[in-house]
C-alpha positions as CSV (number, residue, x, y, z in Angstrom):
1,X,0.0,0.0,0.0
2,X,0.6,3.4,-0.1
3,X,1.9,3.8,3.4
4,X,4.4,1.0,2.9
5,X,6.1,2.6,-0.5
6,X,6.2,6.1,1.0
7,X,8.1,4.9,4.2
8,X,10.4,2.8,1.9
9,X,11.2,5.6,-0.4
10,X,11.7,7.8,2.6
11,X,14.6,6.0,4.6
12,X,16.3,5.7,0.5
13,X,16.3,9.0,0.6
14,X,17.7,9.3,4.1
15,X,20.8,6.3,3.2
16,X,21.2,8.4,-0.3
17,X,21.4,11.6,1.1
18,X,23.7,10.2,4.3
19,X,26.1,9.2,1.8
20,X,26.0,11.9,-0.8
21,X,25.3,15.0,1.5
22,X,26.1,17.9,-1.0
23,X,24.2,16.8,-3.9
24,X,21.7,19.4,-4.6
25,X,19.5,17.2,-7.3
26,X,19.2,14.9,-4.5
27,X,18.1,16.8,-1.9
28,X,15.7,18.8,-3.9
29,X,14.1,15.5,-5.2
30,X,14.0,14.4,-1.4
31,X,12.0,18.2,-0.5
32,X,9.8,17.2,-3.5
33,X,8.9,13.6,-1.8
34,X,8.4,15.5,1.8
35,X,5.8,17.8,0.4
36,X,3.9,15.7,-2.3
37,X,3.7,12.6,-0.9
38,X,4.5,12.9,3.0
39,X,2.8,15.8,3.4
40,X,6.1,17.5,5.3
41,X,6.2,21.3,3.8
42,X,8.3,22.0,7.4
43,X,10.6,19.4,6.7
44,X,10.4,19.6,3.3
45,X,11.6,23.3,3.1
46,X,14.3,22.4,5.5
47,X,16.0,20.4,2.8
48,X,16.2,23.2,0.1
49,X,17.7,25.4,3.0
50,X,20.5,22.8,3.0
51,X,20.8,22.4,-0.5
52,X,21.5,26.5,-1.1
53,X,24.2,25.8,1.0
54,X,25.8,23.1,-1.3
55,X,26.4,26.4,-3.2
56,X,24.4,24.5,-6.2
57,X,24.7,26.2,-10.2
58,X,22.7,29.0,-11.1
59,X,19.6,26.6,-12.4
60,X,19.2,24.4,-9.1
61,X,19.1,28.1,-7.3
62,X,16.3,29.1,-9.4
63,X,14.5,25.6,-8.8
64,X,15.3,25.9,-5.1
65,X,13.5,29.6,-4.6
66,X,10.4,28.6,-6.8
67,X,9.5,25.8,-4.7
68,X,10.3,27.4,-1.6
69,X,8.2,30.2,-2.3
70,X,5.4,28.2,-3.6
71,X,5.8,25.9,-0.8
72,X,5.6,29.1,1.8
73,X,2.6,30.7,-0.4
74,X,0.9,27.3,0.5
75,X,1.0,27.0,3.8
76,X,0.1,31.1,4.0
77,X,-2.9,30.3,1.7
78,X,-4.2,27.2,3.7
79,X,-4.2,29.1,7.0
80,X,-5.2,32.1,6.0
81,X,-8.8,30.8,5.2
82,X,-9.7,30.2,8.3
83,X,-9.3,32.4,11.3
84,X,-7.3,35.2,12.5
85,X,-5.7,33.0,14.9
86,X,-5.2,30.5,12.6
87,X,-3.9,32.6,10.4
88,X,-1.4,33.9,12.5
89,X,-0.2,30.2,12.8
90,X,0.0,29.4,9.3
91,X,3.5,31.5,9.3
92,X,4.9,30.6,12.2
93,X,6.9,27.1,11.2
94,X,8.3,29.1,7.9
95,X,9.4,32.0,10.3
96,X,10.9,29.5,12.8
97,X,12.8,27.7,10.4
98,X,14.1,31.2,9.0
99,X,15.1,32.4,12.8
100,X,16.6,28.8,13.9
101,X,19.0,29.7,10.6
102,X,19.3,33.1,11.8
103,X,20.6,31.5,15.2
104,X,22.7,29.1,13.9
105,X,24.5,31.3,11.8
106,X,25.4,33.9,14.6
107,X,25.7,31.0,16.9
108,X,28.8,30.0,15.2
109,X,30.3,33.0,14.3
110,X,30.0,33.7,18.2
111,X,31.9,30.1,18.7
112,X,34.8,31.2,16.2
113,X,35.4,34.6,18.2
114,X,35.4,33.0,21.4
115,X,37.9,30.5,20.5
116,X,40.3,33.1,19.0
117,X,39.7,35.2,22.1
118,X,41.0,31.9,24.0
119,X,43.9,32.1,22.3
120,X,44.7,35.9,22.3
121,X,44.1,35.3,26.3
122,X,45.8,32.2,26.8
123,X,49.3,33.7,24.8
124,X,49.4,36.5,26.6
125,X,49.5,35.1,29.5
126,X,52.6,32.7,28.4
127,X,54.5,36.4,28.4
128,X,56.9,36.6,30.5
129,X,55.0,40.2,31.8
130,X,51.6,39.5,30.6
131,X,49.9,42.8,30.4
132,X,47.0,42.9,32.8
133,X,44.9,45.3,31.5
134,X,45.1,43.5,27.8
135,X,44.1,40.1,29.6
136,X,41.0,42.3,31.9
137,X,40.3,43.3,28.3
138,X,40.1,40.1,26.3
139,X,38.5,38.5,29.7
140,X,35.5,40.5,29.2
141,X,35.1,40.1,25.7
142,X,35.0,36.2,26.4
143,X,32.6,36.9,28.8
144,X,30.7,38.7,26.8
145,X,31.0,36.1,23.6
146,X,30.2,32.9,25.9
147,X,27.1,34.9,27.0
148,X,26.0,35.7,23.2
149,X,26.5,31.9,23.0
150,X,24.1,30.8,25.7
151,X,21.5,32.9,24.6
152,X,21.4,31.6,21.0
153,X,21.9,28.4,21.9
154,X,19.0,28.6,24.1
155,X,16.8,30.3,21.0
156,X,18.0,27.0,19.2
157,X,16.9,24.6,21.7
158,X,13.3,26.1,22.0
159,X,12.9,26.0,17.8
160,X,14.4,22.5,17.7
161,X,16.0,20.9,20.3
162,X,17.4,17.9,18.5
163,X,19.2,19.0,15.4
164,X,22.5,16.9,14.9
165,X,24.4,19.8,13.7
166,X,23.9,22.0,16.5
167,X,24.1,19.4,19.1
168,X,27.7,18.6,17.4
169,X,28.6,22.6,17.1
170,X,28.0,23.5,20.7
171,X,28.8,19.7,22.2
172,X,32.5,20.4,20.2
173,X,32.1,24.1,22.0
174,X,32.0,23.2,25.9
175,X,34.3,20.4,25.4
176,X,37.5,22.1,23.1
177,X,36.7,25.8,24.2
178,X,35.4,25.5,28.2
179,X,37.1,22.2,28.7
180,X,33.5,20.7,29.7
181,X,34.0,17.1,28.4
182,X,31.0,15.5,30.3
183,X,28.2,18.1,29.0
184,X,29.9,18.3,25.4
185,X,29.6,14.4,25.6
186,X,26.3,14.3,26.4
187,X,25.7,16.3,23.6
188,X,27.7,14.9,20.8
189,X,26.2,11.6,21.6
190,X,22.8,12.9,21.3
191,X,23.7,14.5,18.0
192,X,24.8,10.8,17.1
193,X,21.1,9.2,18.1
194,X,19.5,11.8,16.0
195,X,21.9,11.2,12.6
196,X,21.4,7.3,13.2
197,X,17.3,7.8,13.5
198,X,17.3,9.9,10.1
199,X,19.3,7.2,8.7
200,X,17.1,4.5,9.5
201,X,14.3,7.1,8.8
202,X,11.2,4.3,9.5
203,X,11.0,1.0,10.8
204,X,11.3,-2.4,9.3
205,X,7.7,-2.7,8.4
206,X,8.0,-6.5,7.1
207,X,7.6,-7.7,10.6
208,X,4.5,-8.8,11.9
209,X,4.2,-6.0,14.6
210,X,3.8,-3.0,11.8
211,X,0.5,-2.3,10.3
212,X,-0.8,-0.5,7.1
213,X,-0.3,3.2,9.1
214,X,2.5,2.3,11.6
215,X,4.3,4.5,9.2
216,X,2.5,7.5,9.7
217,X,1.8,7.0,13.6
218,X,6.1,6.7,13.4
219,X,6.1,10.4,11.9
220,X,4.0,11.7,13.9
221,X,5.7,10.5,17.4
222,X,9.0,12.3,15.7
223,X,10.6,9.7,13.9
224,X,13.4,11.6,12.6
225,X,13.6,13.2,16.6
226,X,16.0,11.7,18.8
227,X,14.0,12.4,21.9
228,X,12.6,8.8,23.3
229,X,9.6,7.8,22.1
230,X,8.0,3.9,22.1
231,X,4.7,2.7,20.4
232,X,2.8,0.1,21.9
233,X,-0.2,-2.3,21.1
234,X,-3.5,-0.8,22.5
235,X,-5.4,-4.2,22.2
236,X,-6.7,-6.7,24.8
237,X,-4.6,-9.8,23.8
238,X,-1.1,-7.8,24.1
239,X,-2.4,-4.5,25.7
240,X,1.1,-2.7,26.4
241,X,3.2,-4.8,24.3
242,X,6.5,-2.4,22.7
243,X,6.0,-2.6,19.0
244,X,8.8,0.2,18.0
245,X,11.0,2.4,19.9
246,X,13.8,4.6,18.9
247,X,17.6,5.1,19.9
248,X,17.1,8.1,22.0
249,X,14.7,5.2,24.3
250,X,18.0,2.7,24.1
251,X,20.0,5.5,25.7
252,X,17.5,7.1,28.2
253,X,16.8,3.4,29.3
254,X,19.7,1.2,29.0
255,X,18.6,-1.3,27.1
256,X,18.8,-2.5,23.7
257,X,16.1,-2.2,21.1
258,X,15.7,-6.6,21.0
259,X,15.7,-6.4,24.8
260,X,12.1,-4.4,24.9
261,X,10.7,-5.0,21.1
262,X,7.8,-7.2,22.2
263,X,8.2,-6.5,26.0
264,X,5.6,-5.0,28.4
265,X,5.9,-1.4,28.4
266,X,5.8,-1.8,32.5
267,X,9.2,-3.3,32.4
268,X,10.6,0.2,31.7
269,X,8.8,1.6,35.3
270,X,8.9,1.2,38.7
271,X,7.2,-1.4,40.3
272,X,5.1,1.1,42.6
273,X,3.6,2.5,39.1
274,X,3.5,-0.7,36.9
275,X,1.1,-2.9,39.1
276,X,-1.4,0.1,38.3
277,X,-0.7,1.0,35.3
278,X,-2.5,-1.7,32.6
279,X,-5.7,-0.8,34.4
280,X,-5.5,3.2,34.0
281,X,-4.2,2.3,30.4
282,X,-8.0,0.7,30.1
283,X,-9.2,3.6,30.9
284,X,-7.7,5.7,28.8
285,X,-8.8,3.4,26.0
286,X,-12.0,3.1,27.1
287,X,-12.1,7.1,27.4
288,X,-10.3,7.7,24.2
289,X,-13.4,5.7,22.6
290,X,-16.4,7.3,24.3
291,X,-14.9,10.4,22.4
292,X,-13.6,9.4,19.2
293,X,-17.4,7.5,18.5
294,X,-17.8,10.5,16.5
295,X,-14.5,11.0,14.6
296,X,-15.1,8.8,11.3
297,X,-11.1,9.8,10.4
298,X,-8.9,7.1,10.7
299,X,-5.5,7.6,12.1
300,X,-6.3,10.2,13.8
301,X,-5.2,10.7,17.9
302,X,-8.3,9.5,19.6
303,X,-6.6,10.8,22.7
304,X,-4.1,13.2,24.6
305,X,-2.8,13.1,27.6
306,X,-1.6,16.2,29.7
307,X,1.7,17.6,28.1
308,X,4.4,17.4,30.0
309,X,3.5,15.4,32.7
310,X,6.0,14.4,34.8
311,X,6.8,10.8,36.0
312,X,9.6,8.5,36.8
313,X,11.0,5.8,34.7
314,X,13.0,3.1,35.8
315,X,16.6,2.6,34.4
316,X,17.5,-0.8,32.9
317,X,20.5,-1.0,36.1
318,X,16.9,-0.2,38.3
319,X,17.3,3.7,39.2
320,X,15.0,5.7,38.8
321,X,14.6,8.6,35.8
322,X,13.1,11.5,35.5
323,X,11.1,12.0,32.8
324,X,8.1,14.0,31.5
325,X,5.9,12.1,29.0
326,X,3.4,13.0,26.6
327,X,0.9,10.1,25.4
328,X,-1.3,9.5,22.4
329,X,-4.2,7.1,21.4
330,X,-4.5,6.2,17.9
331,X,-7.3,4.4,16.5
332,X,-6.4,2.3,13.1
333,X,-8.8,-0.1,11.2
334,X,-6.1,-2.5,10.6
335,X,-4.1,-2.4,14.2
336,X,-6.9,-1.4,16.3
337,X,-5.5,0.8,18.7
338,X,-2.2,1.9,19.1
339,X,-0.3,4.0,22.3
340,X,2.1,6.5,21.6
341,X,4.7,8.1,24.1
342,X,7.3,10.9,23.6
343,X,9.1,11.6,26.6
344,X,11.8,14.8,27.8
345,X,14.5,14.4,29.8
346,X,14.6,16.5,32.5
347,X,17.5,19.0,32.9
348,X,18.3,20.7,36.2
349,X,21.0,23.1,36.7
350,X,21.5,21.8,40.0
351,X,22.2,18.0,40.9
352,X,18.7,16.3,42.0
353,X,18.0,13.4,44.2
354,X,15.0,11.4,43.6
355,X,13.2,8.9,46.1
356,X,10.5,7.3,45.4
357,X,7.9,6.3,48.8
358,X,5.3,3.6,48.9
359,X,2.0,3.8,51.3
360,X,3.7,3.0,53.9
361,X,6.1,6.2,53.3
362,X,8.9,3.4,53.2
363,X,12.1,4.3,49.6
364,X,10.8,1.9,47.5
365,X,13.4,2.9,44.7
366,X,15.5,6.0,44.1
367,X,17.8,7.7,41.0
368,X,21.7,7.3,40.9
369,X,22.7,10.4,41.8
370,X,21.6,9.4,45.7
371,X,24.4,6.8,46.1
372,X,27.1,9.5,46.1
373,X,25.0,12.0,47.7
374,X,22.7,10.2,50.3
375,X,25.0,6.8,50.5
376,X,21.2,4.9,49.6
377,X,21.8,2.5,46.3
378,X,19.3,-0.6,45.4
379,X,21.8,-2.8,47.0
380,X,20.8,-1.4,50.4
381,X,17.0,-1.2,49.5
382,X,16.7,-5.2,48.6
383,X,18.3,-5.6,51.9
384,X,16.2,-3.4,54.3
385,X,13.6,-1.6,54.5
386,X,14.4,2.7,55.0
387,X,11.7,4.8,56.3
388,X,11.6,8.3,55.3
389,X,12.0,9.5,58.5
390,X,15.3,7.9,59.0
391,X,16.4,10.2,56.2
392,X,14.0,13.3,57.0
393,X,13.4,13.2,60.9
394,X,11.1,16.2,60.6
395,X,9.0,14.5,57.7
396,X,5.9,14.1,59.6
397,X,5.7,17.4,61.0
398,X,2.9,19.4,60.3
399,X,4.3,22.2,59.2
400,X,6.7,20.6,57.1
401,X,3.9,18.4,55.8
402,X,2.1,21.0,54.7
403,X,5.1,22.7,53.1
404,X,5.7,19.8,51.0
405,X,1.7,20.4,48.9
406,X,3.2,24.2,48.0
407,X,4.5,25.0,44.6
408,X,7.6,25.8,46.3
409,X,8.0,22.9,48.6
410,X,9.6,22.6,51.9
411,X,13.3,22.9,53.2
412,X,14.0,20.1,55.4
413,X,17.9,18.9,56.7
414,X,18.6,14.6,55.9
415,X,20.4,13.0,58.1
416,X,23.0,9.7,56.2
């Protein structure tokens, strides 16, 4: 079927384009495909942004702006008939793709200064006199640069948070330029997940798990996103079985993509949550039906959950993560119903410990980070039991109790 050609000719593209990066006739061909047949105009004119960069002959320059501005007159066009609102909308991709090149461009020209402001810092001070006021000088222009940095790289990160080639620039940034080798790390291996998912582009759908619309369901949980995302089966018989995940779920989780391919999805949570969980997954179904009886559009999300919703996942080495998760219910006349999940990983600028408490108010589980900091690991939990209040003494008084419901919680000293 249709579905099954298009997500074929999709990941060719990807492998063609993977190997032959700078052909234009390519790439164009490839923004063609996104807009006709996928459907992609975002995507779609991201390509012909790449391919003017190939620095292509005059021709393939005047084929690039026509279908960009046809592509852009479009999407104005479609919008624009309904309302005001939506209208304002209908631009807002086109100018987000124009400002995340805007940031990109002065991101790195930012980078380049600051390195050579390194170095004009760093050689004066190999002087024998180093003169102070040059260093105070060429100190606060770094200052200054690294700042410009952040705040682009910030403006990136709310555009499009998972783009390869900024994840590279500024992951190749902390660690040659601030010396930062575990955040750069982090970063460059991110950028990595993200180049191996476009490469791979869509699953294998010859296996007996994907249906006629898998593909689209794929595309529409991000499947060229590195951020973790799993789909599982929605029907009785196998309710919560993993049919696909990606490599950003391998990494957040530990595991390997044959170790929870036709797994429960409760194996990747805490116990606490996954002896609940199938029967509020039920009732999400259930739900989702009541209010999709009405929606005669297959394919659609029959169901959303709250976005961002915070939970805790559970670590394939058993410590807990923190996550926050957004769901979907699909409804698909060949599959029946399918669950989608996309999940964030949560970044702190401080170091967080997470504990996890049954009914009894007894750590039930806990995240790494609380080995080094609170001396409690899983080895210690299997072994005995650890009220909270061996931890937090003043845990059941009142007025810490009630400091504990506020938005801004409650200070509290732990004794370890």
């Amino acid at each position: 079927n249709n579905g099954l050609l298009w997500g074929y000719a999709n990941r060719l593209f990807q492998i063609g384009l993977h190997k032959f990066p700078n052909c234009t006739t390519m790439r164009i061909a490839y923004a063609l495909f996104l807009n006709e047949k996928m459907g992609n105009k975002n995507m779609a004119i991201n390509e012909l942004i790449h391919a003017e960069k190939s620095m292509p002959p005059f021709d393939e320059q005047f084929v690039i702006y026509r279908y960009k501005k046809s592509m852009e007159e479009e999407m104005t066009e479609v919008h624009t008939e309904d309302n005001s609102t939506g209208a304002q909308a209908a631009n807002l991709d086109v100018i987000s793709v124009i400002a995340y090149e805007n940031h990109m461009r002065q991101c790195k020209e930012q980078i380049e200064k600051a390195a050579y402001y390194h170095m004009e810092f760093w050689t004066e001070l190999q002087q024998m006199r180093p003169d102070l006021a040059k260093l105070s000088k060429t100190g606060s222009k770094i200052n200054t640069t690294i700042a410009d940095i952040e705040d682009h790289w910030t403006r990136l990160q709310k555009i499009n948070p998972n783009h390869p080639k900024a994840l590279k620039m500024y992951g190749d940034f902390l660690m040659e330029i601030l010396n930062d080798k575990e955040g750069g790390q982090e970063l460059i291996s991110r950028a990595k997940d993200n180049v191996a998912s476009r490469t791979a582009a869509v699953p294998n759908f010859s296996d007996s798990n994907a249906g006629n619309n898998i593909a689209e369901i794929w595309m529409a949980m991000g499947g060229t996103d590195g951020s973790p995302y799993v789909i599982a089966s929605g029907e009785q018989n196998n309710l919560g079985e993993i049919m696909q995940i990606n490599m950003g779920m391998c990494r957040a989780f530990g595991y390997t993509k044959n170790e929870l391919v036709g797994k429960k999805i409760e194996l990747i949570m805490p116990s606490l949550y996954a002896k609940p969980h199938e029967g509020f997954v039920k009732m999400s179904l259930q739900r989702a039906e009541e209010n999709a009886q009405n929606d005669d559009k297959p394919g659609k999300s029959a169901d959303k959950s709250s976005t961002g919703r915070f939970v805790l996942g559970k670590h394939k080495s058993g410590y807990l993560i923190p996550l926050y998760v957004e769901t979907k219910i699909f409804s698909l006349v060949s599959q029946g119903s399918i669950i989608g999940a996309t999940f964030k990983q949560e970044k702190k600028n401080y170091a967080a410990c997470y504990l996890l408490l049954d009914s009894n108010l007894e750590v039930v589980g806990v995240s790494s980070l609380c080995i080094s900091t609170l001396g409690l690991s899983n080895t210690i939990l299997r072994e005995s039991k650890v009220p909270i209040n061996v931890l937090i003494p003043t845990f059941f008084e009142e007025q810490i109790r009630e400091g504990m419901k506020s938005k801004d919680g409650a200070t509290v000293g732990v004794f370890y």
